[in-house]
N, C-alpha and C positions, 0 to 999 in steps of 0.2 A: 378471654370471654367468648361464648360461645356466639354467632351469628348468624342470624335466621337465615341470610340469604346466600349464605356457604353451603355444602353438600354435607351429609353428614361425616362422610370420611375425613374431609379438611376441619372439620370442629373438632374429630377428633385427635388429628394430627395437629392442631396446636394446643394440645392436652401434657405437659411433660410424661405424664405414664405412659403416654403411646410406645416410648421410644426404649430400646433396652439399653438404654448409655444414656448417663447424665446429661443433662440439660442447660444451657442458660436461658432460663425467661425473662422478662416473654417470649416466646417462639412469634417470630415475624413473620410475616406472611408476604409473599411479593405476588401479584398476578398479570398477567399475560391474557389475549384473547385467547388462549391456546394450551396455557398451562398453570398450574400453582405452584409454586417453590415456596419452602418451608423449611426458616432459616433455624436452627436449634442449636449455633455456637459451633462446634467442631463439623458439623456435619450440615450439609442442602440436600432436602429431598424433593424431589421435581416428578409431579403427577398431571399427565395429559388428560385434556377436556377430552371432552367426547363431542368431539366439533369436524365436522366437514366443509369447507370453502372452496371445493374444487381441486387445488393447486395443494390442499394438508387436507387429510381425512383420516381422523382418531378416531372412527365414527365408533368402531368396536373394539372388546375385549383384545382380538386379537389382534388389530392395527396395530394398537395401543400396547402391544408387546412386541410384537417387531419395532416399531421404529423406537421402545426404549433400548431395546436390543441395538440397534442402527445406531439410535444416538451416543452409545457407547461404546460401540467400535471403530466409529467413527471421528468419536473426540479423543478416542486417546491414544489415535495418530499424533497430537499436537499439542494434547490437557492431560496426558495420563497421570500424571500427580491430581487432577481433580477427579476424574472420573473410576468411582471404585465397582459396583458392579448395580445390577438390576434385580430389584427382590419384589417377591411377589405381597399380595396382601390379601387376606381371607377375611372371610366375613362370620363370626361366630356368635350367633341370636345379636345382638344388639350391639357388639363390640368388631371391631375389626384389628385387625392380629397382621403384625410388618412381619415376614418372614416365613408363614406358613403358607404349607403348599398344598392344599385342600380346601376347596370351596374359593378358590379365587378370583375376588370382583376386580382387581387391579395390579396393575405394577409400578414402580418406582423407580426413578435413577436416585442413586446416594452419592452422591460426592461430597468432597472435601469443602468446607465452606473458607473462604479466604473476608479479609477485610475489604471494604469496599473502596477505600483510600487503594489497593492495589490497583485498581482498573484505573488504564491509562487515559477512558474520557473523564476519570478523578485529575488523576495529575495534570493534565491540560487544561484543564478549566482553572487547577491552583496555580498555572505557571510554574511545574514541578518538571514536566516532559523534557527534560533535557536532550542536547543532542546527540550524547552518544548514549544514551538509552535509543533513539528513532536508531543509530547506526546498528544497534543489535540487534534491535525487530528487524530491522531490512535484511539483514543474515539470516536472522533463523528462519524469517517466510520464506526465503530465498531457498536454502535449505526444502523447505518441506515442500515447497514445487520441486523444486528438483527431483524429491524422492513419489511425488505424488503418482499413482496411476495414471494409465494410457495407456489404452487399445482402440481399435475400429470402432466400437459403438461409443465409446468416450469421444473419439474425435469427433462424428458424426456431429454433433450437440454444437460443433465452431460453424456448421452454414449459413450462408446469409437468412436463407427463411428464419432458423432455430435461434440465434443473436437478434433477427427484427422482431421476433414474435411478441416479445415483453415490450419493447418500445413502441411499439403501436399499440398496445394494450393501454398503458400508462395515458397514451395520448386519447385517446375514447375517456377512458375514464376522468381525464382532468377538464372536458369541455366546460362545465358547469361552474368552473373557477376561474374564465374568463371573464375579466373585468373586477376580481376578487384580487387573488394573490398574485394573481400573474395577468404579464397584460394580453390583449390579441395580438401585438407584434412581438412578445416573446413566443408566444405558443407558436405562430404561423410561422418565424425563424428557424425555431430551434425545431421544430417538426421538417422545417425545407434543408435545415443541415445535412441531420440522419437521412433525411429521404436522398440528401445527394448522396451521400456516403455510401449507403448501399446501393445505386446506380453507380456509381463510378470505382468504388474499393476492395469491389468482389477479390479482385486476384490479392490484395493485401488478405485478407479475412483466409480464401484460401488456403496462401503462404503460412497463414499461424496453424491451420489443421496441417500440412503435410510436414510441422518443424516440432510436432508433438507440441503446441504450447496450449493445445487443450486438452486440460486435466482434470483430476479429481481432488477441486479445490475445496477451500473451505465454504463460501460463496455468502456469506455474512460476517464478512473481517473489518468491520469499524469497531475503533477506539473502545466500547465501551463493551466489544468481545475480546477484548485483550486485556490479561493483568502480568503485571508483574509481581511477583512474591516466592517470597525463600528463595530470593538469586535466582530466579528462572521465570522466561517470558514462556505464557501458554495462551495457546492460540483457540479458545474455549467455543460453546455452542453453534457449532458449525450445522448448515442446513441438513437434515439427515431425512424429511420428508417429502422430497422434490426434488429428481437428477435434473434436470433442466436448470435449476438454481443453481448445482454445484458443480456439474460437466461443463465449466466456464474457461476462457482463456485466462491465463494467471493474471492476465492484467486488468479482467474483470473483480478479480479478488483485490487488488492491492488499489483500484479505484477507490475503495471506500475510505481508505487512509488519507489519498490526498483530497479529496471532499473533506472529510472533519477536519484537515488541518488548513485549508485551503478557506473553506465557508466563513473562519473564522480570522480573515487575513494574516495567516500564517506561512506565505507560499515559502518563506526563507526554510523554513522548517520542512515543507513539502519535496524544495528541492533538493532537502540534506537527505528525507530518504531516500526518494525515487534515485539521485547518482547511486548510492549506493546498494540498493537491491540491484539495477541493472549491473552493476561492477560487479555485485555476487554470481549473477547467473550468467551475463554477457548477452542479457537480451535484448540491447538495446533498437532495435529496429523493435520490438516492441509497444514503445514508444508513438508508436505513428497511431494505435489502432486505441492507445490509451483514454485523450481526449473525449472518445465514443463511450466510452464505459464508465468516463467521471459522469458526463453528462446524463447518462444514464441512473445511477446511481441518486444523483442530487436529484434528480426527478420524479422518484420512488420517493424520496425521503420527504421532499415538498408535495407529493400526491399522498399518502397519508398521514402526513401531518395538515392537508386540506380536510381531508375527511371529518375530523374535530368541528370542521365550521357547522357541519349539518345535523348534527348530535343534540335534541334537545334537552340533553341531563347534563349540559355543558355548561357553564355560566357566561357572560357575556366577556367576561374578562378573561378569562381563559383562554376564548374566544379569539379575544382580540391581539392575543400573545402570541396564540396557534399562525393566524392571519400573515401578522408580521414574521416568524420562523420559515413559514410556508415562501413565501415571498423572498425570503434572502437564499433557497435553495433552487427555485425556479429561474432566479438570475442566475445561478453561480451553472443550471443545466446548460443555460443559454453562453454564455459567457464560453464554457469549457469548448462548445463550438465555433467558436468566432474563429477565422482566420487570424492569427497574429505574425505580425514582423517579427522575423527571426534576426539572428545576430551569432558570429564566430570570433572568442576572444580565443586567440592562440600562446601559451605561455611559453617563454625562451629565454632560457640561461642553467647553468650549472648544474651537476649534483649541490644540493644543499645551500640554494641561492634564496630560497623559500618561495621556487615556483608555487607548491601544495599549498602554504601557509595565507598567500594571496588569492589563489584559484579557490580556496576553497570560503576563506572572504565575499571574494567575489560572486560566488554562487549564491551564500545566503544573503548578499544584496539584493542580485539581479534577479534570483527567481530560474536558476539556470543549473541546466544540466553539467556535470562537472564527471571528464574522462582522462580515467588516468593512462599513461601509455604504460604500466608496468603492470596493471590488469589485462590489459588489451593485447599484449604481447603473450602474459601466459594461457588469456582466451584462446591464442591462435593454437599454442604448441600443446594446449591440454595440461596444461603444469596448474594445480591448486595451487590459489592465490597465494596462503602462508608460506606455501615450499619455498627455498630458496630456486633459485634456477641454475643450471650447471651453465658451463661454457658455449653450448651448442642456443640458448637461449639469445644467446649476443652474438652471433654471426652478423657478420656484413648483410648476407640476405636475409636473415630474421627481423634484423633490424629495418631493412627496408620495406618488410611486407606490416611490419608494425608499423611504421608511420605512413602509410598507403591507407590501412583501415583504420586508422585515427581520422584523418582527414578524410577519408568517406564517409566515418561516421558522423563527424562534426556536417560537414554539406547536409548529409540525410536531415540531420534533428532541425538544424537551424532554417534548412527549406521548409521542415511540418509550421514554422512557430517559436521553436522552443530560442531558447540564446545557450549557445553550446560552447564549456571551456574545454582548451584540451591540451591538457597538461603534458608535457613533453620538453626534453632540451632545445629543441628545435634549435639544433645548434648547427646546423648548415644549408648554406640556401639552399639546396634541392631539396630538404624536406622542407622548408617554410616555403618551399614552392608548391610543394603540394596542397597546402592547405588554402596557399592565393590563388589557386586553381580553383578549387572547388568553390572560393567567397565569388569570384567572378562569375562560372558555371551558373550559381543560382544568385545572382546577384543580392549581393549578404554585405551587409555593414561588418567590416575585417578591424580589428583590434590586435596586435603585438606587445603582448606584455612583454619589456625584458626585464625580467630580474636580477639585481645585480648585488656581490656582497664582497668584502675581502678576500682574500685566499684562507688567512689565517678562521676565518670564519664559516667560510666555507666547508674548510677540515672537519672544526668542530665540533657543527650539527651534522654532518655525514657519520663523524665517530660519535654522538649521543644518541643517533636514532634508536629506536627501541619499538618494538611490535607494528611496524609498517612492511609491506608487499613490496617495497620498492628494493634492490640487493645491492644497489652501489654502495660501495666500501672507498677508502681515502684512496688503495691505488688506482681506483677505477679514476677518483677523480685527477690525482694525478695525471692522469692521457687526456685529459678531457681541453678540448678547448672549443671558443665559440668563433665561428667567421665571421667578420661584419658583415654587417645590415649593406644592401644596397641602395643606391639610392631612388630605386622604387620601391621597396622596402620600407623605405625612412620614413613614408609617407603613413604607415599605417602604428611606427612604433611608438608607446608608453613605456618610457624607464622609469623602474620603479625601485629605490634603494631599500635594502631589506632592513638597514638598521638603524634605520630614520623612521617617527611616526609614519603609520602606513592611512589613516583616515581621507588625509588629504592628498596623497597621490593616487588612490583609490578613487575617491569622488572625482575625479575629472576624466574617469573611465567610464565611471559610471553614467557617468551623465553625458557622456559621449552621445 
């Protein structure tokens, strides 16, 4: 049905004769301040306003063909199964014509229309987001920073001025929602966070420009810009009208993931991916600058989801739903800045003791970063994770320089905050000296998992493993043996039997 208060072109684009391929109707219409998309079954066609805000300006014809242009070079870095190409649209007396190239008032992106059950803020709302679906997003993003661009005027975009410029923006703009959605002691907190943060983290902020970790991201990576479908995660409608938005540090893009899953007290889920994207790329000192970029992020999302409040075509109810949303993203800003106590649980025992099976437990308990030492090792030598490792991987000095940066990395995370696992045999006191070094260093609540199983059992999950990074084999384990515990040592250990219910020797780790 045609609608007075649509443009003539969008009444005719939910017309089935517009389109020169069958149709199912009714053709849906979805809108944006910014755009129309026009769903017609196999196919989405997505037509830019002719809107300026400053920060997006489709003001003209030809904006409005560069950035469909942009928006499709750019998504199909990461969506190329969605994104098929850009056609123009003419205007002929009274009708306008998809395809011709004469007389033309507009452009279009065409992509592939997917089910909306694919998008993964669908599945998490159904409780469908399983965990090793978050493990496969955390690869493939992983993946696409890895391959993302960097150069000098990219990096330019990581200085403190060009990172504060939005967060001070955000904060002007939210005065008026004090004593609304947020209170004056979150605003006046979470504004004195940031404001320490860039007084005192300059040389961190640095550190990520001169280590290329600002890129040409996607820079609107939340849940409901990701679907999964036909067996493949794509990573869809990335910012293509504002570098500033996308010349971001990667940990400005993967913010948005642990906000949705996080806002919605999901941190067990948050933790399962953030270990594993940093295990993909080895950025874990990344980490430190993360916190800044949730908070960021939930602050945007609660500044306009504020703006609803003042909308008189709004309804009161509405209203009051907007309020309450606004309000749970405003904490989660402030929150993400709080200093927190950190914590280093150290795991020790066997190949195939179920250090993994426990550490990785214990993560979606605690909310905790979870490092493997058989990532951490191939980080050092440059070996891909899957490869197996030759001989030269397990030297005596390999091995030591890998549990040196285990234990530096667990001190790092666990001094920001975080509760850091790190999985390793730790099967001799001077490496489990290391890591009582660092608990001391920064004075950190220390944990000793030892794991403990049969032999005969031991064998057998070392011989059933199947598609894990780890390369120990039965004669590795063979050599393998554990020194005891000292008795300053003893002080910090939890034995944990692997072939006993694990709940309740668990909970008293926990709750340590």
């Amino acid at each position: 049905m045609a609608n007075a208060s649509l443009p003539p072109l969008i009444e005719q684009m939910l017309q089935p004769e517009f389109y020169p391929h069958d149709v199912q109707p009714p053709i849906r219409l979805m809108q944006t301040h910014v755009s129309y998309v026009l769903l017609t079954g196999d196919f989405a066609y997505k037509v830019k306003k002719s809107v300026d805000f400053g920060f997006l300006n489709y003001s003209t014809l030809e904006k409005r063909q560069h950035f469909c242009e942009e928006e499709l070079r750019l998504n199909q870095r990461a969506a190329a199964a969605l994104y098929l190409e850009v056609l123009p649209i003419a205007q002929q007396g009274d009708r306008f014509v998809l395809g011709a190239d004469d007389s033309v008032v507009e452009y279009v992106v065409k992509m592939r229309q997917f089910p909306q059950s694919a998008l993964l803020s669908h599945q998490f709302e159904q409780g469908e987001l399983t965990e090793a679906l978050l493990r496969q997003l955390a690869a493939a993003i992983a993946e696409f920073h890895l391959k993302a661009k960097t150069n000098d005027y990219i990096r330019a975009f990581g200085t403190v001025e060009n990172v504060r410029q939005s967060i001070d923006e955000n904060y002007e703009q939210t005065v008026g929602f004090i004593g609304g959605p947020q209170t004056q002691q979150q605003f006046d907190e979470t504004k004195a966070f940031t404001d320490e943060f860039f007084a005192t983290r300059q040389d961190l902020l640095q550190q990520r420009m001169a280590q290329d970790k600002i890129r040409a991201c996607h820079g609107d990576l939340h849940l409901n810009n990701i679907c999964y479908w036909q067996d493949e995660l794509l990573l869809f409608d990335c910012i293509e009208f504002n570098e500033p938005f996308r010349f971001v540090d990667v940990m400005f893009d993967i913010a948005y993931i642990i906000m949705d899953l996080t806002v919605q007290g999901r941190r067990d889920l948050a933790a399962i991916f953030l270990s594993h994207y940093v295990e993909c790329t080895g950025d874990w000192e990344g980490l430190q600058v993360l916190p800044l970029y949730v908070s960021r992020q939930s602050y945007v999302r609660a500044k306009v989801t504020s703006f609803l409040l003042g909308d008189p075509s709004i309804d009161e109810g509405t209203k009051q739903d907007a309020a309450a949303k606004a309000a749970k993203y405003y904490t989660l800003a402030w929150e993400a800045m709080q200093p927190q106590p950190g914590r280093l649980l150290v795991m020790s025992g066997l190949s195939g003791s179920g250090k993994s099976t426990v550490a990785r437990e214990l993560s979606r308990q605690l909310g905790a970063i979870y490092l493997r030492s058989d990532a951490v090792r191939k980080h050092l030598a440059e070996v891909p994770l899957p490869q197996r490792g030759d001989d030269s991987l397990y030297t005596p000095e390999m091995s030591q320089k890998t549990y040196e940066r285990l234990a530096e990395l667990g001190g790092l995370l666990a001094s920001q905050g975080y509760t850091a696992i790190l999985d390793a045999k730790f099967d001799r006191v001077a490496t489990r000296q290391l890591a009582i070094a660092q608990a001391q260093t920064h004075d950190l609540p220390l944990t000793l998992v030892h794991c403990q199983a049969p032999s005969e059992v031991l064998e057998q999950r070392v011989r059933e493993r199947q598609g894990d990074i780890a390369d120990a084999t039965v004669a590795v384990l063979a050599q393998q043996t554990l020194e005891p515990f000292t008795a300053t040592e003893g002080q910090f250990v939890h034995p944990v039997d692997t072939t006993q219910p694990l709940p309740p020797q668990l909970a008293t780790i926990v709750e340590a």
